[in-house]
C-alpha positions as CSV (number, residue, x, y, z in Angstrom):
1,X,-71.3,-32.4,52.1
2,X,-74.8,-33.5,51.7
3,X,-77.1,-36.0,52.7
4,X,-80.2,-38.3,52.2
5,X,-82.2,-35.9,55.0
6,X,-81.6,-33.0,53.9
7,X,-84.0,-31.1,52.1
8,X,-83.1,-29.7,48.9
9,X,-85.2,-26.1,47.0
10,X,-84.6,-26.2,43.2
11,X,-85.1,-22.7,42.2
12,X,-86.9,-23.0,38.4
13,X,-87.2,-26.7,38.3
14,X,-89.9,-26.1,35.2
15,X,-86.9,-24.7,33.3
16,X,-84.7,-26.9,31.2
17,X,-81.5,-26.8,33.8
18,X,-84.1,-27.0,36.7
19,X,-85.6,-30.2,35.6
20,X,-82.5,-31.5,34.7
21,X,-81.1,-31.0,38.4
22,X,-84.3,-32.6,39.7
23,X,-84.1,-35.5,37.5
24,X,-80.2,-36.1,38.7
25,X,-81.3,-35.4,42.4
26,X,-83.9,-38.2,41.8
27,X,-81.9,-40.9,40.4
28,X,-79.0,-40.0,43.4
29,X,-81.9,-41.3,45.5
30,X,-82.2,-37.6,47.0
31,X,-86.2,-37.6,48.4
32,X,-86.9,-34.5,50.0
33,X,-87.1,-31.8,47.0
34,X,-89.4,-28.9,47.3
35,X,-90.2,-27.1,43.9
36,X,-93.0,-23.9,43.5
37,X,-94.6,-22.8,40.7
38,X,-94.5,-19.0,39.3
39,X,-97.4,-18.3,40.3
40,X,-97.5,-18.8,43.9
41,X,-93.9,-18.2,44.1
42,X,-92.4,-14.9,42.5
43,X,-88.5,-15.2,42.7
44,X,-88.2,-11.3,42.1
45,X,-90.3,-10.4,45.0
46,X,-88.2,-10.7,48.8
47,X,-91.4,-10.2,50.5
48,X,-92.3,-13.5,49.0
49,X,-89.4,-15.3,48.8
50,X,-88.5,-14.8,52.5
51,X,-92.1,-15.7,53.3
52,X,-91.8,-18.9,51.6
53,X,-88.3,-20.0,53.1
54,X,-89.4,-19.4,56.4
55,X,-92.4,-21.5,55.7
56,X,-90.5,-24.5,53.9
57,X,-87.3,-24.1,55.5
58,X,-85.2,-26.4,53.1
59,X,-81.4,-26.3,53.9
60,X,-80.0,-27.3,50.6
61,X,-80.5,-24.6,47.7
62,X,-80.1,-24.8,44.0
63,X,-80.6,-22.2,41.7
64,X,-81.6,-22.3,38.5
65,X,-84.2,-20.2,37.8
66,X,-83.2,-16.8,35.9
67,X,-84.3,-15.1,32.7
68,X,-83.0,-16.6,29.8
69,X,-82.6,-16.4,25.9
70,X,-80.4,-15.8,22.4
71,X,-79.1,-12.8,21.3
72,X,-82.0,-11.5,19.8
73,X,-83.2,-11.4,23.0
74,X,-80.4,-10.4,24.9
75,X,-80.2,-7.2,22.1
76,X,-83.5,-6.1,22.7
77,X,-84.4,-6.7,26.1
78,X,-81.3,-5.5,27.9
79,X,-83.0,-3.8,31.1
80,X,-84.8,-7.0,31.7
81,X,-82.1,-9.2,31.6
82,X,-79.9,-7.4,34.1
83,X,-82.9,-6.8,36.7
84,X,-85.0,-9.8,36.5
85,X,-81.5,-12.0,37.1
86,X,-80.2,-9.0,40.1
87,X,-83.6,-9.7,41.9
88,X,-84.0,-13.5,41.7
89,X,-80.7,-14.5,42.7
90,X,-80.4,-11.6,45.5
91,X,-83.3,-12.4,47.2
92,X,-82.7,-16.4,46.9
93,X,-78.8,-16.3,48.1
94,X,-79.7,-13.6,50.5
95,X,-82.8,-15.4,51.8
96,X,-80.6,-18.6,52.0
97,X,-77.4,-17.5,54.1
98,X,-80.0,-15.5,56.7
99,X,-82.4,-18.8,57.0
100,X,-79.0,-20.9,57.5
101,X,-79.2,-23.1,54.7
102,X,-75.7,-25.4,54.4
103,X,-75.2,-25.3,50.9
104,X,-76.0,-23.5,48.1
105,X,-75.3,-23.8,44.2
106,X,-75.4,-20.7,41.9
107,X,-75.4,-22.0,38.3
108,X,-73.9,-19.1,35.9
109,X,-73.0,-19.2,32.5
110,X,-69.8,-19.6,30.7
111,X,-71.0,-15.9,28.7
112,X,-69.2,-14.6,32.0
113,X,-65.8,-14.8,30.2
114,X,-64.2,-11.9,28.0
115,X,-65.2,-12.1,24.4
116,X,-61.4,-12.7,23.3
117,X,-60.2,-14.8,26.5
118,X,-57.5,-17.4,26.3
119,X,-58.7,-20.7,25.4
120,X,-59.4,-22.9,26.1
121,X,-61.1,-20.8,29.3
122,X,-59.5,-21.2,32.7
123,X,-61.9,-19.6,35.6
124,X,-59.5,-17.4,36.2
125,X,-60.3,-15.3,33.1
126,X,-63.3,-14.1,35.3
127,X,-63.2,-10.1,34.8
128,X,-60.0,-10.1,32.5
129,X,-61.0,-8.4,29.7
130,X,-64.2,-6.9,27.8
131,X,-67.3,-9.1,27.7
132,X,-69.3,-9.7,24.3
133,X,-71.4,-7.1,24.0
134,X,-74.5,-9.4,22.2
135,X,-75.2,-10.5,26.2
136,X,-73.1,-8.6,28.3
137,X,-76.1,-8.0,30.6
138,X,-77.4,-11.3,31.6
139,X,-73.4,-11.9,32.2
140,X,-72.8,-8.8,34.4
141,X,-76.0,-9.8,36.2
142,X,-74.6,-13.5,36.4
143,X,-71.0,-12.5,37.5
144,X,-72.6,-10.7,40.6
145,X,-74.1,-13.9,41.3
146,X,-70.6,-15.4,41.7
147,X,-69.4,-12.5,43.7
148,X,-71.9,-12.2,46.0
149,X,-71.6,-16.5,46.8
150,X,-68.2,-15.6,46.9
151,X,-68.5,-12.6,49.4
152,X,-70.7,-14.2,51.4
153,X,-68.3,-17.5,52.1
154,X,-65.2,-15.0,52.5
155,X,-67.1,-12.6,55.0
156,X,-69.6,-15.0,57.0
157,X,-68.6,-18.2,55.9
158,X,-71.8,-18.9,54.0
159,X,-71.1,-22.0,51.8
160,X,-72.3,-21.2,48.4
161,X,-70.0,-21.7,45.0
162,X,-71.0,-21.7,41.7
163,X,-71.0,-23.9,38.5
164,X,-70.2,-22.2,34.9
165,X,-72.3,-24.4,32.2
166,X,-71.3,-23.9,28.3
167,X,-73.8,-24.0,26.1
168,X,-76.9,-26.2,26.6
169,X,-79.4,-28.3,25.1
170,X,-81.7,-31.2,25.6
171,X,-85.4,-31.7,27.0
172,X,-87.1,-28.4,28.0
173,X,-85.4,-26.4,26.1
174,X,-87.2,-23.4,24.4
175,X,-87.4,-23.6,20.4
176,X,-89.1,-20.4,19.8
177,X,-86.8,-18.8,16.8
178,X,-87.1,-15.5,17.8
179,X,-85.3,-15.7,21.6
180,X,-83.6,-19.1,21.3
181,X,-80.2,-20.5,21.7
182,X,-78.2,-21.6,18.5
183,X,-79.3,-25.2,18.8
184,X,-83.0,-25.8,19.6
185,X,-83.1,-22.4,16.8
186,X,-81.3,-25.1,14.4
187,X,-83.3,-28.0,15.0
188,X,-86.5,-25.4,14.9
189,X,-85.4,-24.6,11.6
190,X,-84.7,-27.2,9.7
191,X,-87.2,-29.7,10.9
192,X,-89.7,-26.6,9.8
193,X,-87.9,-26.9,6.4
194,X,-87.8,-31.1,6.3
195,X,-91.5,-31.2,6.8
196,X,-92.2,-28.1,4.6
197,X,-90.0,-29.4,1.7
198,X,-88.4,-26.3,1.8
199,X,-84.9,-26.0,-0.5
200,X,-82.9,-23.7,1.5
201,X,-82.3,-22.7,5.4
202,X,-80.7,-19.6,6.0
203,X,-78.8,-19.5,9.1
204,X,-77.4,-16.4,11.1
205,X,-73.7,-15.3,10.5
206,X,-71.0,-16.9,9.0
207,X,-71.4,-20.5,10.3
208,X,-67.4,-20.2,11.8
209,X,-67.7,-19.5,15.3
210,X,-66.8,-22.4,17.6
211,X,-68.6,-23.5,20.1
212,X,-69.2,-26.2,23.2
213,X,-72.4,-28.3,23.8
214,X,-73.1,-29.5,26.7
215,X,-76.3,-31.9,27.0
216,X,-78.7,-31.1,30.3
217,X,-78.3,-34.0,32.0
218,X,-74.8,-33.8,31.9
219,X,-75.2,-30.8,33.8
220,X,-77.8,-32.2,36.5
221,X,-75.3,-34.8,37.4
222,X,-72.2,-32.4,37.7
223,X,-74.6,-30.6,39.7
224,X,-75.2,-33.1,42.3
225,X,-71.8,-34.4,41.9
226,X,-70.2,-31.2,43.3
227,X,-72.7,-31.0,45.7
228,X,-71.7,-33.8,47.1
229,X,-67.7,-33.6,46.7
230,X,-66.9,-29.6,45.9
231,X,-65.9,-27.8,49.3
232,X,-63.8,-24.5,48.6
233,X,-62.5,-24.4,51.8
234,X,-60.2,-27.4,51.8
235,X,-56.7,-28.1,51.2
236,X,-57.2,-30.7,48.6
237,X,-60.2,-28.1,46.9
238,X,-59.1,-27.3,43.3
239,X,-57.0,-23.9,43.0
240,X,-56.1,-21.4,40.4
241,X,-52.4,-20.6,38.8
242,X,-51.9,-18.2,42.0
243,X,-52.9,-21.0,44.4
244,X,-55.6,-19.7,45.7
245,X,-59.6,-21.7,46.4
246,X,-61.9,-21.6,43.4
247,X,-65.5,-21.1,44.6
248,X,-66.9,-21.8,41.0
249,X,-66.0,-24.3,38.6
250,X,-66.6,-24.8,34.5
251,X,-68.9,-27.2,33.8
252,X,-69.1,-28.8,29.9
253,X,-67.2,-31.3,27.3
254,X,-63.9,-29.6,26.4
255,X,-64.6,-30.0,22.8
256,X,-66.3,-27.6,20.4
257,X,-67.0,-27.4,16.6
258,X,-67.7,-24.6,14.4
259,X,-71.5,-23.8,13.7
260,X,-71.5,-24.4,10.5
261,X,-70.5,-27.9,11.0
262,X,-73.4,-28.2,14.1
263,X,-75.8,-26.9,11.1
264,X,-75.0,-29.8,9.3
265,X,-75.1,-32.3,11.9
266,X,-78.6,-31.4,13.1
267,X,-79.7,-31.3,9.2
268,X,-78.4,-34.7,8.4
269,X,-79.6,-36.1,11.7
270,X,-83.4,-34.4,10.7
271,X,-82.9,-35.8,7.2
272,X,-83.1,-31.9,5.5
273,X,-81.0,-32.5,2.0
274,X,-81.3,-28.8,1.0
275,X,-79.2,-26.0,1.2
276,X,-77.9,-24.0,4.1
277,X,-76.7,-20.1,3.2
278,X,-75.7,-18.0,5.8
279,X,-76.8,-14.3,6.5
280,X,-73.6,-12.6,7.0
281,X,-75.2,-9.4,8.0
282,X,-76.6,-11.2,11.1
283,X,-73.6,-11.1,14.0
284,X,-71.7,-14.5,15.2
285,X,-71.1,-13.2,18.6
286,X,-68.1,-14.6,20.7
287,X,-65.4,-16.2,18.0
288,X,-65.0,-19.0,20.4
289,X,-66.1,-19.9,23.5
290,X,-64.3,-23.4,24.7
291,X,-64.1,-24.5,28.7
292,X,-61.1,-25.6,30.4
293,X,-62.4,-28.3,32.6
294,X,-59.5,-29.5,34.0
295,X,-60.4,-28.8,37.9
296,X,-63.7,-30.1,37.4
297,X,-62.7,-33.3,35.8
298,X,-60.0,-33.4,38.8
299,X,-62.7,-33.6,41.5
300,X,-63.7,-37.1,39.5
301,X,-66.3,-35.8,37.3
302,X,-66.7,-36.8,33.2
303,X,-69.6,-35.4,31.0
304,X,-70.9,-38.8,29.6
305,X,-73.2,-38.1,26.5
306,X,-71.7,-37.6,23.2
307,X,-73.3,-34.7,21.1
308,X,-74.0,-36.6,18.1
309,X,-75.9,-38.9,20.5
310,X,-77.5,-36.0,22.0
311,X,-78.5,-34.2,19.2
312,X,-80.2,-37.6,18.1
313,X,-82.4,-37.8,21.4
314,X,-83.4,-34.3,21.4
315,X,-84.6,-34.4,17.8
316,X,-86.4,-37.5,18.6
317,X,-88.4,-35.5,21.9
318,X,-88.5,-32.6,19.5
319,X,-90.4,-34.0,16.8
320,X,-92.8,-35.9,18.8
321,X,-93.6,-33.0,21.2
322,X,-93.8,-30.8,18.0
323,X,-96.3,-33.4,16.7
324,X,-98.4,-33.2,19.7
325,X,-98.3,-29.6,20.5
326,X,-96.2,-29.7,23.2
327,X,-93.3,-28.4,22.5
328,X,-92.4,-24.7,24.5
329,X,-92.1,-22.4,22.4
């Protein structure tokens, strides 16, 4: 599907999923990857992203780039979400199928799925039901991602699928507690209130929402993995229960654990021996949010990296980049 010559365009390679592609790209023994930095490349302008392709002319596209955060973010910043996410990946997949690129990933998020879909979640639940409404507009924006990859291969033959992640975490990832995801926001926290000597950490909601972990670099090598293996358009390609191609797959461990018990892993693994309270007046979002990962797993592909390893590894970066004033917040 793809090989040593080609030349391969990761779309926010600074990001924490970007970097992670480029690492697994790497150690494939992939050579040729072009990356561009915000400022001389805005994703959100066509003008400019046009411009670029037809100067670079890579024919192997990844994208990862797309405005990102919690749900304090999600809540407050609604119109961004949808439009900065509409613009990037419209101008890169459109770009992409016009400049004749041969394949293209479009990474989504497993917040596509209906708040209260079966689980664990098949991809067929796609557009079955309501989404949750704490970041229903990043997901509408990512669902027309999907489509339009979709589209495109049904109408021109354009081969572009998708990969839905479920929750992430691992080097690059952003630790600022005001627009952070549930786990950097929990190591954040209670390394603030290990080194602080602090007696309590109050944590949002109830602590009983499940949820699935998936570490980075997991993610980079499923990425390259399906690049290599994942062609929609075969017999042998994984279907759904009405037999027909899947052009996106879910990506992530099959396992998840309540919040509350993540709390107390990261505490114990930062050494924090105080109390954790919950704000119940804060909301816990989806009640549980599990991936099937059955088709995936069929194509040959295993996530590899346990949590309570990974948790360990990124609270090791964490506290030495947090020591030296590194870390992105």
């Amino acid at each position: 599907m793809i090989n040593y010559d080609d030349t391969f365009f990761v779309a926010g390679h600074n990001g924490m999923v970007g970097s992670a592609v480029v690492r697994s790209l790497k150690k494939s023994g992939y050579k040729k990857i072009l990356t561009e930095s915000r400022d001389k490349l805005d994703l959100t302008s066509l003008e400019q992203v046009k411009s670029w392709f037809s100067k670079h002319k890579p024919n192997v596209v990844i994208i990862a780039a797309a405005k990102v955060g919690g749900i304090a973010a999600n809540y407050n910043f609604p119109s961004e979400f949808l439009l900065e996410n509409l613009k990037i990946q419209n101008n890169i997949i459109e770009t992409a199928w016009l400049n004749g690129v041969k394949r293209l990933l479009f990474l989504g998020s497993s917040c596509i799925y209906p708040k209260y879909a079966s689980q664990p979640i098949k991809e067929e639940s796609l557009l079955s039901g309501y989404l949750e409404p704490t970041n229903e507009w990043y997901a509408v924006a990512k669902i027309s991602g999907i489509k339009l990859c979709q589209a495109l291969r049904k109408q021109y033959g354009f081969d572009a699928f998708s990969l839905m992640p479920t929750n992430l975490y691992g080097p690059g990832d952003n630790y600022d507690l005001e627009n952070s995801h549930v786990l950097p926001a929990l190591i954040r926290k209670f390394y603030d209130a290990y080194v602080n000597n602090k007696k309590e950490v109050i944590c949002w909601g109830t602590g009983q929402p499940l949820r699935e972990f998936l570490h980075v670099d997991d993610l980079g090598d499923a990425c390259v993995y399906s690049l290599e293996r994942f062609d929609p358009d075969t017999v042998e390609s994984p279907k759904d229960k009405y037999s027909n191609s899947l052009n996106f797959l879910n990506v992530g461990t099959g396992k998840d654990l309540k919040i509350i018990e993540l709390a107390e892993l990261i505490a114990k693994t930062i050494g924090f021996k105080g109390k954790i309270n919950w704000d119940k007046s804060k909301p816990d979002g989806t009640p549980k949010k599990q991936l099937d990962i059955t088709r995936i797993q069929n194509l040959g592909w295993q996530p590899k990296i346990k949590l309570s390893d990974g948790i360990k590894k990124t609270v090791d970066v964490f506290i030495k980049n947090y020591s030296d004033g590194k870390i992105r917040v």
